[in-house]
PDB file of N, H, CA, C and O in Angstrom:
ATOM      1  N   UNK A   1      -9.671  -2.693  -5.506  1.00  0.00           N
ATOM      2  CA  UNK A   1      -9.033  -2.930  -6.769  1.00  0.00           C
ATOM      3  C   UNK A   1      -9.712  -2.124  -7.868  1.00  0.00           C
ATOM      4  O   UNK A   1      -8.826  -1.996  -8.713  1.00  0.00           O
ATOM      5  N   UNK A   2     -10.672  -1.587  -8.258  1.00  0.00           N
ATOM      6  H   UNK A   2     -11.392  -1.691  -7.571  1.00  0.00           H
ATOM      7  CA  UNK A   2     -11.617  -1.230  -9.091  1.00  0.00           C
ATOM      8  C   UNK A   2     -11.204   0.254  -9.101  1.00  0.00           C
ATOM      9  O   UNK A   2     -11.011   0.837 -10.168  1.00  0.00           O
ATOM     10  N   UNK A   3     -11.065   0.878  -7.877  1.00  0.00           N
ATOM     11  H   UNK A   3     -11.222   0.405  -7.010  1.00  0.00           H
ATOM     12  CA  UNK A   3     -10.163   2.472  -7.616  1.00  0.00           C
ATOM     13  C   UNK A   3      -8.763   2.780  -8.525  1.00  0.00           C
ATOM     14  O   UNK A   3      -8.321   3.659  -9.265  1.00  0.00           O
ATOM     15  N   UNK A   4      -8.311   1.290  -7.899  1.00  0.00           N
ATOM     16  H   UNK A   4      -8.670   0.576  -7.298  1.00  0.00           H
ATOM     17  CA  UNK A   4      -6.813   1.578  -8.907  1.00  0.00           C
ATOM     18  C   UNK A   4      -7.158   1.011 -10.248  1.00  0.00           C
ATOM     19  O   UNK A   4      -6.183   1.157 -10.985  1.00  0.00           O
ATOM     20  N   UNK A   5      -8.208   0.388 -10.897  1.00  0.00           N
ATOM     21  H   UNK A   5      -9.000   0.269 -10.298  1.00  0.00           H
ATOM     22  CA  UNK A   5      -8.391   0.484 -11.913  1.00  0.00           C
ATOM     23  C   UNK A   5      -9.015   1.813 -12.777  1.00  0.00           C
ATOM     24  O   UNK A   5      -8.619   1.753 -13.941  1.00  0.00           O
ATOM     25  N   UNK A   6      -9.589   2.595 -12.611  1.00  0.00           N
ATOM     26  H   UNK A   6      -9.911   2.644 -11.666  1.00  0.00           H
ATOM     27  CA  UNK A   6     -10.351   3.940 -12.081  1.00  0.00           C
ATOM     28  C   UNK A   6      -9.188   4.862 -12.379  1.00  0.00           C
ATOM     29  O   UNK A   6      -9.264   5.508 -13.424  1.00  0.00           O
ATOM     30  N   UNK A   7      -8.096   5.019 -11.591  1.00  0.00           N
ATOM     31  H   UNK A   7      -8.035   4.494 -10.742  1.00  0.00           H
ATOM     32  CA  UNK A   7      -7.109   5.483 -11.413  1.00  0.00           C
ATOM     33  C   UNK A   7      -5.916   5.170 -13.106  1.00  0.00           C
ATOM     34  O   UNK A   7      -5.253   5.941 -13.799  1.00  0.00           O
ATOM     35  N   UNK A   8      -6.059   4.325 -13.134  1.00  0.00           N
ATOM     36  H   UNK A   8      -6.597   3.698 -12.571  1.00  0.00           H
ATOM     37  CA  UNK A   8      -5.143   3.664 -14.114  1.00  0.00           C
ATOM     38  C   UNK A   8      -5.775   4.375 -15.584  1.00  0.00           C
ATOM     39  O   UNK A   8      -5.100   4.861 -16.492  1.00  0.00           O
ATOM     40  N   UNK A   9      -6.916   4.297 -15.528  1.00  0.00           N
ATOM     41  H   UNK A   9      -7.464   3.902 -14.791  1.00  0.00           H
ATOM     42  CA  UNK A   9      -8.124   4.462 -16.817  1.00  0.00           C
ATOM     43  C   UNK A   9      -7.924   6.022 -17.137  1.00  0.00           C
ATOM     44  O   UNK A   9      -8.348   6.589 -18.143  1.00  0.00           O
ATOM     45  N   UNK A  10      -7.186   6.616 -16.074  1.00  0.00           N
ATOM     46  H   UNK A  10      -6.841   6.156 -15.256  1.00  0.00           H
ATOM     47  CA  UNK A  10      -7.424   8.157 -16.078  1.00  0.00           C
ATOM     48  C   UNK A  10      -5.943   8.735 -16.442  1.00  0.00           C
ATOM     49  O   UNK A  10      -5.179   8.728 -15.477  1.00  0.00           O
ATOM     50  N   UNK A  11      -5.401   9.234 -17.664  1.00  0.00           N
ATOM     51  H   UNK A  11      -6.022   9.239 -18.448  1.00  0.00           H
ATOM     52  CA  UNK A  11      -4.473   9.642 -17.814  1.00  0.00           C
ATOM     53  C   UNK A  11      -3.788  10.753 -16.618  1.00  0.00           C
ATOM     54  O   UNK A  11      -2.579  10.608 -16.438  1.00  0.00           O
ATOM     55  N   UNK A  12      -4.228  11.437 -16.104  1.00  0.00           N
ATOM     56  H   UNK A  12      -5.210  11.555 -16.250  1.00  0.00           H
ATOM     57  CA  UNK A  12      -3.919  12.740 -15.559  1.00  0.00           C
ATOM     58  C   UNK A  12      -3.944  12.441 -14.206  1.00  0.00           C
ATOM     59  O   UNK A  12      -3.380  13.214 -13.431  1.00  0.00           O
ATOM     60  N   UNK A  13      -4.610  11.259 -13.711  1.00  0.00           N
ATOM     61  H   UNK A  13      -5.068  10.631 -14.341  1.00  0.00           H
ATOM     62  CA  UNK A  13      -4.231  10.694 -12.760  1.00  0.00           C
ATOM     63  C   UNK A  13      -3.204   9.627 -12.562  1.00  0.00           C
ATOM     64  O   UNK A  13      -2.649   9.474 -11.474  1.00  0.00           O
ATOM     65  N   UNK A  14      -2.995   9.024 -13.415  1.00  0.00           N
ATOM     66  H   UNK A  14      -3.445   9.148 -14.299  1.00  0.00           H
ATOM     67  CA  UNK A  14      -1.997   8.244 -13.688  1.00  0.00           C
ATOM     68  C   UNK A  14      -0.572   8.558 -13.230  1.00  0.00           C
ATOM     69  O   UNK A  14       0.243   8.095 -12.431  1.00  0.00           O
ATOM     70  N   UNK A  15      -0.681   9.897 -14.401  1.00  0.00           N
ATOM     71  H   UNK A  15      -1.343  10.273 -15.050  1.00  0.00           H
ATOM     72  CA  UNK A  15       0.454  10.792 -14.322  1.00  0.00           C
ATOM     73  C   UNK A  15       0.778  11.210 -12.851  1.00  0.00           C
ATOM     74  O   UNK A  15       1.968  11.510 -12.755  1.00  0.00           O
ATOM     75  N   UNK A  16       0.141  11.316 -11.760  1.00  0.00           N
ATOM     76  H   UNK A  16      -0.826  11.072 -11.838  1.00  0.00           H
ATOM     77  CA  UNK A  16       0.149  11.668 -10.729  1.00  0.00           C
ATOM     78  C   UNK A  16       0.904  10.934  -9.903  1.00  0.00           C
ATOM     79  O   UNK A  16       1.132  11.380  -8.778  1.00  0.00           O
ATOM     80  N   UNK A  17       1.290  10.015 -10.197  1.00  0.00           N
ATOM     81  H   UNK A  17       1.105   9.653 -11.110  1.00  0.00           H
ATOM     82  CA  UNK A  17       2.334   8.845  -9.405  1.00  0.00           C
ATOM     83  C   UNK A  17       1.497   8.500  -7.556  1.00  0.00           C
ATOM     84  O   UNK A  17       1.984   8.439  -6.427  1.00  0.00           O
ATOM     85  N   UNK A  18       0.117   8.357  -8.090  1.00  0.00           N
ATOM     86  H   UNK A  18      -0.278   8.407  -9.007  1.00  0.00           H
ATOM     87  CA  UNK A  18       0.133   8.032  -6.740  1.00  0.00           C
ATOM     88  C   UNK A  18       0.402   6.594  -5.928  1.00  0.00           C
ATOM     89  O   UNK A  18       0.468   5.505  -6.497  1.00  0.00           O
ATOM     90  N   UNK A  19       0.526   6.776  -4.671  1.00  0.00           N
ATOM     91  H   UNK A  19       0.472   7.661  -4.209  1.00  0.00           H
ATOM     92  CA  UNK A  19       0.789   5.604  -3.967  1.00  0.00           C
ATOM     93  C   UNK A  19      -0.090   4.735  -4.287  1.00  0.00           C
ATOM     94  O   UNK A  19      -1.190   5.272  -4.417  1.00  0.00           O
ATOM     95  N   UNK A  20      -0.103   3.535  -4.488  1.00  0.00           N
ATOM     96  H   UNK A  20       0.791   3.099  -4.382  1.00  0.00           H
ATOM     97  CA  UNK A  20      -1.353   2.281  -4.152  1.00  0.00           C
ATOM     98  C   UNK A  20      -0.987   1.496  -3.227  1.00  0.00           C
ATOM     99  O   UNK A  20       0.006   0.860  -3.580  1.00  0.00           O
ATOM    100  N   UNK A  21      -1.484   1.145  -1.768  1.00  0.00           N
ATOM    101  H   UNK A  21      -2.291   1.662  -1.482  1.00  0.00           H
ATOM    102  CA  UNK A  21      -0.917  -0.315  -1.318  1.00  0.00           C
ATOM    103  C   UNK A  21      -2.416  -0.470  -0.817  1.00  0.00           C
ATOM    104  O   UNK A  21      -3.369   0.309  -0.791  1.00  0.00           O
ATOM    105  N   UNK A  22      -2.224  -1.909  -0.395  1.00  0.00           N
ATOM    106  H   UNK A  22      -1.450  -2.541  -0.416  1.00  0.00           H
ATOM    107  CA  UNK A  22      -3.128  -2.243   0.377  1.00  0.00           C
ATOM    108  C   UNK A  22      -2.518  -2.860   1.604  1.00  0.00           C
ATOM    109  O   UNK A  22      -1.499  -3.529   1.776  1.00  0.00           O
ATOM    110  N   UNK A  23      -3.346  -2.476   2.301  1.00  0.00           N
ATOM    111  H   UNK A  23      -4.174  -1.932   2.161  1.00  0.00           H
ATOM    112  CA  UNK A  23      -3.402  -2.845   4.185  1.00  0.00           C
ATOM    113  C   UNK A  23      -4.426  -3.887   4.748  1.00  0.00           C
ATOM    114  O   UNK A  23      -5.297  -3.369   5.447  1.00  0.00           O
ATOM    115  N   UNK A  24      -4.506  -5.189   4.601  1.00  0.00           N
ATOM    116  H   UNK A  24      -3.799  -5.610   4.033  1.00  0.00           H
ATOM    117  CA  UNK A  24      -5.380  -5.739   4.735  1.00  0.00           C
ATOM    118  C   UNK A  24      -5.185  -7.568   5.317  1.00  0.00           C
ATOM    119  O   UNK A  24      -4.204  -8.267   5.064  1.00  0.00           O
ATOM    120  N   UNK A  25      -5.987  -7.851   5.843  1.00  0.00           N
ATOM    121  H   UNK A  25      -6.784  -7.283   6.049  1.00  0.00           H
ATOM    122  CA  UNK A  25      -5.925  -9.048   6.538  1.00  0.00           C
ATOM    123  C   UNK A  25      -6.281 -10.102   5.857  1.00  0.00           C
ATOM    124  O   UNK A  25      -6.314 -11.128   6.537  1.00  0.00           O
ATOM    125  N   UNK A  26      -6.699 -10.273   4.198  1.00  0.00           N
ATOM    126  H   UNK A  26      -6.672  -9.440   3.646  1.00  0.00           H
ATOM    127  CA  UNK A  26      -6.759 -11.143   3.350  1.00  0.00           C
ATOM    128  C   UNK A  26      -5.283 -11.569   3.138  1.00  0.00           C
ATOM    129  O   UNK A  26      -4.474 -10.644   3.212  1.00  0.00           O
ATOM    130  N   UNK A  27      -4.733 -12.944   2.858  1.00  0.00           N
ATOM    131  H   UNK A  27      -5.390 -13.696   2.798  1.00  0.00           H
ATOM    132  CA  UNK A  27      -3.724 -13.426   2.524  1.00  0.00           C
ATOM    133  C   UNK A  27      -3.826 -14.643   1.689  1.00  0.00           C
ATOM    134  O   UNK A  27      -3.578 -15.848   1.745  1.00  0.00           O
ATOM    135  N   UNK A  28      -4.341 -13.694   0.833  1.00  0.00           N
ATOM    136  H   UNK A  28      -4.543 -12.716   0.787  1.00  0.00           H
ATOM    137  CA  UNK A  28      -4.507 -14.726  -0.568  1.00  0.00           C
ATOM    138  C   UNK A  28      -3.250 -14.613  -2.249  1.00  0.00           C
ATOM    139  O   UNK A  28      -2.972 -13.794  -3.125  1.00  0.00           O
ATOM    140  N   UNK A  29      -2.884 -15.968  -1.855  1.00  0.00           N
ATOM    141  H   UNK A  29      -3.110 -16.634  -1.143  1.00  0.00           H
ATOM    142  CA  UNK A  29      -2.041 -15.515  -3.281  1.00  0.00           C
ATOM    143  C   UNK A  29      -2.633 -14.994  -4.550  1.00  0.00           C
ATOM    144  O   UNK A  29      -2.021 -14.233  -5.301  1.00  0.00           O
ATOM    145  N   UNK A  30      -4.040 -15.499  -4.797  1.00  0.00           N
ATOM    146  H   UNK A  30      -4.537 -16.117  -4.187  1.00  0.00           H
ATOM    147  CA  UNK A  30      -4.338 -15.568  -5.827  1.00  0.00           C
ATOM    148  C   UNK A  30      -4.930 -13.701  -5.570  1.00  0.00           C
ATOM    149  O   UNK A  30      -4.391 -13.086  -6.490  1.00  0.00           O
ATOM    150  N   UNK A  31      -5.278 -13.289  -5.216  1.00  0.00           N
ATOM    151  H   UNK A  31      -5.716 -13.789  -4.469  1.00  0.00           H
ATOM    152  CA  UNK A  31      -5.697 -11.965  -4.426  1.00  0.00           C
ATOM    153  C   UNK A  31      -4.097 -11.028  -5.018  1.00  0.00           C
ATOM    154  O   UNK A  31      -4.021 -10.323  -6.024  1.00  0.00           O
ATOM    155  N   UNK A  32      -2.950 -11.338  -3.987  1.00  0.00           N
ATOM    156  H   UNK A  32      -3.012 -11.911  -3.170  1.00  0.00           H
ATOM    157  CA  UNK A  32      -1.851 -11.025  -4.482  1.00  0.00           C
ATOM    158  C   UNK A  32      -1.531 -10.862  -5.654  1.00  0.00           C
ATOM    159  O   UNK A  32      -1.336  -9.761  -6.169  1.00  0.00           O
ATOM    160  N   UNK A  33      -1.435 -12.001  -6.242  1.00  0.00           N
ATOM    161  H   UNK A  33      -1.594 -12.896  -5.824  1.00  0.00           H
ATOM    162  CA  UNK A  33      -1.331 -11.547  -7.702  1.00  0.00           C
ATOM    163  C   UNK A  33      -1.994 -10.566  -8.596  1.00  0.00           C
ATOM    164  O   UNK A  33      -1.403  -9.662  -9.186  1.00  0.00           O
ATOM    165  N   UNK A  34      -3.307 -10.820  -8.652  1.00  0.00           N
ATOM    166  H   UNK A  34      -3.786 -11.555  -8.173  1.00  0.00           H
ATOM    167  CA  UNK A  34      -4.432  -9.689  -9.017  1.00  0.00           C
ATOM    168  C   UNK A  34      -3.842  -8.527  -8.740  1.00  0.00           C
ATOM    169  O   UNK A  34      -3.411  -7.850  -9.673  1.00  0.00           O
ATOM    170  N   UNK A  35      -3.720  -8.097  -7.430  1.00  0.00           N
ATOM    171  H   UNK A  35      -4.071  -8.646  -6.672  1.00  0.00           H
ATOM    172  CA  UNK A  35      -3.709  -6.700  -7.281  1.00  0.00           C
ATOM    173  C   UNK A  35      -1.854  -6.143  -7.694  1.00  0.00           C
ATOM    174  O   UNK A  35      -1.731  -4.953  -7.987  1.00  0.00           O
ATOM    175  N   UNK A  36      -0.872  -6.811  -7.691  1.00  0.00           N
ATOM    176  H   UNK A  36      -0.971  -7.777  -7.453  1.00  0.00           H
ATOM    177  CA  UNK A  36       0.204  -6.881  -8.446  1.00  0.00           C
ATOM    178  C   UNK A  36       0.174  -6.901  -9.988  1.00  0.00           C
ATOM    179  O   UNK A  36       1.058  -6.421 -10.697  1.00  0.00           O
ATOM    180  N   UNK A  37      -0.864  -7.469 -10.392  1.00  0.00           N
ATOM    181  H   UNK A  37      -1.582  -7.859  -9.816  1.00  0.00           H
ATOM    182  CA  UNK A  37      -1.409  -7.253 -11.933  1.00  0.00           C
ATOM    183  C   UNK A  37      -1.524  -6.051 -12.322  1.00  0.00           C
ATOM    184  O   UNK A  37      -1.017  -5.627 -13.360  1.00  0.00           O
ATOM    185  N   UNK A  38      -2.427  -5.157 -11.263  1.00  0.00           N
ATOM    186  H   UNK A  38      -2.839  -5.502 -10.420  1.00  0.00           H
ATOM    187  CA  UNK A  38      -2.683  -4.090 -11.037  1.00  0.00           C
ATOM    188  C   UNK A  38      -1.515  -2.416 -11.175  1.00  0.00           C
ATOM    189  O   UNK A  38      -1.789  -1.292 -11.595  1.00  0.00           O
ATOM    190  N   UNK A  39      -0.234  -2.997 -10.604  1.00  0.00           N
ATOM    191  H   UNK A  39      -0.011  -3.910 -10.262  1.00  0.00           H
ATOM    192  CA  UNK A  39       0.490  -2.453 -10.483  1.00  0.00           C
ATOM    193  C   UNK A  39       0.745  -2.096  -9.306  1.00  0.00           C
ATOM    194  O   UNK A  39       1.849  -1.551  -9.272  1.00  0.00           O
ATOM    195  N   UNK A  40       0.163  -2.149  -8.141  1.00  0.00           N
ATOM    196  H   UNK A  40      -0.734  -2.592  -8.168  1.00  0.00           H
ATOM    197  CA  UNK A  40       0.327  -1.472  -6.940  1.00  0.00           C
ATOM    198  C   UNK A  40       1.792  -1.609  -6.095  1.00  0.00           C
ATOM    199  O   UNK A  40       2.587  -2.517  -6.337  1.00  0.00           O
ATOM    200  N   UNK A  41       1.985  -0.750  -5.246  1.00  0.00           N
ATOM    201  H   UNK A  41       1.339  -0.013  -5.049  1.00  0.00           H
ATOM    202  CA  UNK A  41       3.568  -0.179  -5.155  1.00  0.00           C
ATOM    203  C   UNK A  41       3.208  -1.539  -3.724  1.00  0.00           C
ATOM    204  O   UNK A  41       4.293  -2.121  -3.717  1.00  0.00           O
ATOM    205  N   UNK A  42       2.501  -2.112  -2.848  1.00  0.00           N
ATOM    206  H   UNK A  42       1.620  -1.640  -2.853  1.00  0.00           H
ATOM    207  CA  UNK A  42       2.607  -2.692  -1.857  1.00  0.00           C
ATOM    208  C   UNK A  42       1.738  -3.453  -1.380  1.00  0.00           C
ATOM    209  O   UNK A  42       0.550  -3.129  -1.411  1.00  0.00           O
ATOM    210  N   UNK A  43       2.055  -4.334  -0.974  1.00  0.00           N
ATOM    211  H   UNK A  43       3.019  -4.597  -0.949  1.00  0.00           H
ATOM    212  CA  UNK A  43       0.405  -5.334  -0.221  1.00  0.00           C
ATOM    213  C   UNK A  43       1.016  -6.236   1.157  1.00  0.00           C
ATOM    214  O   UNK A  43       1.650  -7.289   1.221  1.00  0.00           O
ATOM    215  N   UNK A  44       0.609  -5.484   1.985  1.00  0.00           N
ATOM    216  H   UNK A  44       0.094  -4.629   1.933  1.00  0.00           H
ATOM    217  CA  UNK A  44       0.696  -6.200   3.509  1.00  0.00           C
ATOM    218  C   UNK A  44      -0.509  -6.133   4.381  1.00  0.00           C
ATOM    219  O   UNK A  44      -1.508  -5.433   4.546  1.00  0.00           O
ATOM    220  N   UNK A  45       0.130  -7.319   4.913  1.00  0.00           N
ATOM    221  H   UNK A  45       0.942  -7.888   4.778  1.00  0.00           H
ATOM    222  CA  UNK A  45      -1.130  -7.985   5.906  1.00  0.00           C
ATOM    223  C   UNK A  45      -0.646  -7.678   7.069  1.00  0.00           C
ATOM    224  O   UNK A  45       0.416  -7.975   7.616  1.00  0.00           O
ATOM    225  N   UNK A  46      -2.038  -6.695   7.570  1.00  0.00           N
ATOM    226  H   UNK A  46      -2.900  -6.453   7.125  1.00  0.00           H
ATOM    227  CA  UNK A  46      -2.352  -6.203   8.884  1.00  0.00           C
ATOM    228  C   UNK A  46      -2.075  -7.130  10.094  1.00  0.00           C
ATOM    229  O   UNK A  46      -2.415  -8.302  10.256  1.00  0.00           O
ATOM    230  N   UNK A  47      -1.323  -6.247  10.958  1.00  0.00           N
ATOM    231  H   UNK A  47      -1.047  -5.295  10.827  1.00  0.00           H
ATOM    232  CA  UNK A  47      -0.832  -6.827  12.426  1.00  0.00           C
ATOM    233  C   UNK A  47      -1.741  -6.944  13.360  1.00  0.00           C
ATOM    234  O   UNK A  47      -2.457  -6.009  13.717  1.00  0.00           O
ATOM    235  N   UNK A  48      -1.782  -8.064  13.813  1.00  0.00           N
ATOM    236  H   UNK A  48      -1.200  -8.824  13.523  1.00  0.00           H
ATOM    237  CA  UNK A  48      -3.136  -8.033  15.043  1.00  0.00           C
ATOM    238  C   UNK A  48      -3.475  -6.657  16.043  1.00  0.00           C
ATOM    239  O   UNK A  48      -4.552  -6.191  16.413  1.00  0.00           O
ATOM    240  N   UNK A  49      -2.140  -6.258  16.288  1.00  0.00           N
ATOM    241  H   UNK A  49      -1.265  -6.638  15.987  1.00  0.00           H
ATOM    242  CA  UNK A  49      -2.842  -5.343  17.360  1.00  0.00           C
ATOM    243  C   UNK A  49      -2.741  -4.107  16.684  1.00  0.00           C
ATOM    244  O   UNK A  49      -2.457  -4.003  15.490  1.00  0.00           O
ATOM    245  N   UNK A  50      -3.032  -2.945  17.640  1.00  0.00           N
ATOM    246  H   UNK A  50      -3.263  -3.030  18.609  1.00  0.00           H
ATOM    247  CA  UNK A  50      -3.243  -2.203  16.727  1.00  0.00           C
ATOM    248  C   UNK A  50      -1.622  -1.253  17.037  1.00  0.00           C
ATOM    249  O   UNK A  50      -1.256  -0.565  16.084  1.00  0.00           O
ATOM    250  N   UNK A  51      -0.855  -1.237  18.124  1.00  0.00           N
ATOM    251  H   UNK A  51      -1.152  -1.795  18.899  1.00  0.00           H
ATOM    252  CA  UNK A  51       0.190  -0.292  18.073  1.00  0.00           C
ATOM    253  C   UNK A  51       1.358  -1.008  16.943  1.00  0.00           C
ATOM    254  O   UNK A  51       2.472  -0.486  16.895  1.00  0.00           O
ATOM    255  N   UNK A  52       1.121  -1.946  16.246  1.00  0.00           N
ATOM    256  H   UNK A  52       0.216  -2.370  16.284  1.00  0.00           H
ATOM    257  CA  UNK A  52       1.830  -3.155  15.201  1.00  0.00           C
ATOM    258  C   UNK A  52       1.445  -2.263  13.698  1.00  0.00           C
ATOM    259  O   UNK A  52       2.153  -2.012  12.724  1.00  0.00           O
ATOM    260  N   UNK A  53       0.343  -2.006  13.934  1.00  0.00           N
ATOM    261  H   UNK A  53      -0.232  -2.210  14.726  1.00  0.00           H
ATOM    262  CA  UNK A  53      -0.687  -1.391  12.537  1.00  0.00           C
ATOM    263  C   UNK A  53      -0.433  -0.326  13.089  1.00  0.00           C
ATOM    264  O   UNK A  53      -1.644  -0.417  13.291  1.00  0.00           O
ATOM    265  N   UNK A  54      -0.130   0.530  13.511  1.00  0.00           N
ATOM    266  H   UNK A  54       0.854   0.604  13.347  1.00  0.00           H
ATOM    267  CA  UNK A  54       0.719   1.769  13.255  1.00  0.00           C
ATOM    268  C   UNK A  54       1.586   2.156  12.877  1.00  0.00           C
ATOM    269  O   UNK A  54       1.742   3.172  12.200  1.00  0.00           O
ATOM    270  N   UNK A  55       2.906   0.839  13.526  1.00  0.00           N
ATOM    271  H   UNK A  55       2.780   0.013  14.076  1.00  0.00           H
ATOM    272  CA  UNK A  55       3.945   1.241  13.067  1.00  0.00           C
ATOM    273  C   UNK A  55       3.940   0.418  11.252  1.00  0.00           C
ATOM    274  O   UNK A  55       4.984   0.306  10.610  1.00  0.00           O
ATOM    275  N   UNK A  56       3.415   0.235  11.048  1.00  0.00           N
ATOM    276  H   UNK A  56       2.566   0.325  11.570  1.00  0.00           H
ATOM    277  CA  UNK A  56       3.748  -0.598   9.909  1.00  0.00           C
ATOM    278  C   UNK A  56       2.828   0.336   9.134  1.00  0.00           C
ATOM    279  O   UNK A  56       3.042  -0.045   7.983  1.00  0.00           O
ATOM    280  N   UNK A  57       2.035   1.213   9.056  1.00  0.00           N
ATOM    281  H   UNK A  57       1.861   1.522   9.990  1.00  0.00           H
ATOM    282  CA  UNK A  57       1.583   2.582   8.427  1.00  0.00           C
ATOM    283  C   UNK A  57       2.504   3.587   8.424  1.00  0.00           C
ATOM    284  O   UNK A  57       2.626   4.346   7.462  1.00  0.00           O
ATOM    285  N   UNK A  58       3.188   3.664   9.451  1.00  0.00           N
ATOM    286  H   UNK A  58       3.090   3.048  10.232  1.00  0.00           H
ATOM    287  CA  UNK A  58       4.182   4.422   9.752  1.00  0.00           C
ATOM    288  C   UNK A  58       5.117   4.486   8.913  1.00  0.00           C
ATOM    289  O   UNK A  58       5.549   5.542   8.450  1.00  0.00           O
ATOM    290  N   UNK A  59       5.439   3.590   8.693  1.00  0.00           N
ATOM    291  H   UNK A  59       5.088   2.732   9.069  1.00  0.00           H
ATOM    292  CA  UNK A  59       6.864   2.868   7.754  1.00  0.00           C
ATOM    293  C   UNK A  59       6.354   3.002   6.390  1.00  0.00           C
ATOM    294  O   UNK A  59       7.116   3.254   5.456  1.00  0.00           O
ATOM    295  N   UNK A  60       5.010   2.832   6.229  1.00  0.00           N
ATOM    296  H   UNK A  60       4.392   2.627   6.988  1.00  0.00           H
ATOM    297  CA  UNK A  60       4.566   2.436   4.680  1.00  0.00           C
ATOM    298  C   UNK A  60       4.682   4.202   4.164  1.00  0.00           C
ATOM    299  O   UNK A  60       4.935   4.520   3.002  1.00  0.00           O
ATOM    300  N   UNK A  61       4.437   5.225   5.309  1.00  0.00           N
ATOM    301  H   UNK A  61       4.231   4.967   6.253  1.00  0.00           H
ATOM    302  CA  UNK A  61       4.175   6.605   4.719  1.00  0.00           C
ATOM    303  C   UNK A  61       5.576   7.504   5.134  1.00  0.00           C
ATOM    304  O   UNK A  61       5.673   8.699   4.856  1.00  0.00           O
ATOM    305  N   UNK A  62       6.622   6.747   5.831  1.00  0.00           N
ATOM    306  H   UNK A  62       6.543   5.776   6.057  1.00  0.00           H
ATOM    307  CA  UNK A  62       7.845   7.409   5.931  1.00  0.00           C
ATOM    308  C   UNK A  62       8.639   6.870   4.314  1.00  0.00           C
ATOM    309  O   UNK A  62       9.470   7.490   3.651  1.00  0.00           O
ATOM    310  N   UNK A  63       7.986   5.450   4.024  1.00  0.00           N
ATOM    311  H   UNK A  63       7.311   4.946   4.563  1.00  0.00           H
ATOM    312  CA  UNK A  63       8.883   5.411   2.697  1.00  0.00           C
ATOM    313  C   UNK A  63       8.820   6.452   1.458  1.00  0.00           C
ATOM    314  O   UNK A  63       9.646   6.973   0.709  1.00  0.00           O
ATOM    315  N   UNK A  64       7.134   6.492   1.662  1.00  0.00           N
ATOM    316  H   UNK A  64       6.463   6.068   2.270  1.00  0.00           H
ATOM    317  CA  UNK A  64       6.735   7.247   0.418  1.00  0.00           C
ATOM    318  C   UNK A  64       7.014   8.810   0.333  1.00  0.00           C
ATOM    319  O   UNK A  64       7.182   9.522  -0.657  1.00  0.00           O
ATOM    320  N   UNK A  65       7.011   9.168   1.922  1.00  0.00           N
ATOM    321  H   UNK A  65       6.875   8.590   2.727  1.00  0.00           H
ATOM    322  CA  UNK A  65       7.585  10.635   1.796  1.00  0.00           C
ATOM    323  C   UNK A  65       9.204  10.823   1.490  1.00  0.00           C
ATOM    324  O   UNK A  65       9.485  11.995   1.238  1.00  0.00           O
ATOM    325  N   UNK A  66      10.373   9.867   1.460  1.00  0.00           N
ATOM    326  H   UNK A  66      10.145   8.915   1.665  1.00  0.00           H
ATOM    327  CA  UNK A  66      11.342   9.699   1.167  1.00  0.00           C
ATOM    328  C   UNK A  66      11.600   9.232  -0.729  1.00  0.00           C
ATOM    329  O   UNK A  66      12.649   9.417  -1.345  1.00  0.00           O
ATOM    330  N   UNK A  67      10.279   8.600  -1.316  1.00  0.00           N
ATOM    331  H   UNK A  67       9.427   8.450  -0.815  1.00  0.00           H
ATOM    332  CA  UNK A  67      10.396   8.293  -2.669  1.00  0.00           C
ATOM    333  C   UNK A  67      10.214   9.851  -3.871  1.00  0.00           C
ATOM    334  O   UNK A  67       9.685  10.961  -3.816  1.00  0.00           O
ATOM    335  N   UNK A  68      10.927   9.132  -4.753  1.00  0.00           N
ATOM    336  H   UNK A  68      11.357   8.230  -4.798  1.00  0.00           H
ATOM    337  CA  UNK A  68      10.998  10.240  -5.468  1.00  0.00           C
ATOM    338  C   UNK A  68      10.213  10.203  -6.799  1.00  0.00           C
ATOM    339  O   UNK A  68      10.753   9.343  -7.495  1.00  0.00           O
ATOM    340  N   UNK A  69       9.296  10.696  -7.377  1.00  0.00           N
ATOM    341  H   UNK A  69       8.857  11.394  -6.811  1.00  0.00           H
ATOM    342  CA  UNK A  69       7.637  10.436  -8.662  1.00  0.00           C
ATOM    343  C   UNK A  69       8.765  11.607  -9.718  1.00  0.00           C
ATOM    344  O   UNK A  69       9.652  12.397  -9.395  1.00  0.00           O
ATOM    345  N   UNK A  70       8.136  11.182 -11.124  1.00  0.00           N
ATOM    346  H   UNK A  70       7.415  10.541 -11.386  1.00  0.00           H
ATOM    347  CA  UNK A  70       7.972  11.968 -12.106  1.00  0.00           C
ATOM    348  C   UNK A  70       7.703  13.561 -11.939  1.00  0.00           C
ATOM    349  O   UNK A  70       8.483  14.398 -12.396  1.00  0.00           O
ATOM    350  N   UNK A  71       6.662  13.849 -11.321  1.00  0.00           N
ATOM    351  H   UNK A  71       6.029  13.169 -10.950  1.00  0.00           H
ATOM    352  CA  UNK A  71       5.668  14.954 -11.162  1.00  0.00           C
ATOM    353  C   UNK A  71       7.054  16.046  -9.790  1.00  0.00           C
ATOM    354  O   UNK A  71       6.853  17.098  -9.183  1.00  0.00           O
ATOM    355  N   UNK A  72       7.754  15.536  -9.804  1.00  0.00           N
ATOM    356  H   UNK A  72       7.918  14.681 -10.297  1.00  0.00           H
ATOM    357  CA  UNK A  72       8.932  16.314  -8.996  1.00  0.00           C
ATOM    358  C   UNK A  72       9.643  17.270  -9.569  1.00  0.00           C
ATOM    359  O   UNK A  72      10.529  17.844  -8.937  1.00  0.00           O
TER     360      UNK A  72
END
């Protein structure tokens, strides 16, 4: 969280439209919210195995190569 705050603080990065999600096995609302405070484009909780956590990386970086930023 402190990165995308970092990130946020920095005009020229800002401007950069980058992705934020997190990938992680915490499933905390109060967590959720925070980092939605934040602004971040996604927050999912990691699949036990690991060919699950591929495809669900998979998906998270086929969306973003299909989205369309400012900086286009």
């Amino acid at each position: 969280m402190e990165l995308r705050r970092q990130i946020d603080s920095d005009e020229r990065l800002r401007k950069k439209s980058i992705p934020f999600v997190f990938l992680t096995t915490i499933e905390s609302k109060e967590i959720i919210d925070e980092v939605y405070d934040l602004t971040v484009q996604g927050y999912f909780i990691k699949k036990p195995f690991y060919d699950d956590i591929a495809n669900q990386i998979r998906a998270i970086l086929e969306y973003w190569m299909m989205a369309r930023n400012p900086n286009e």
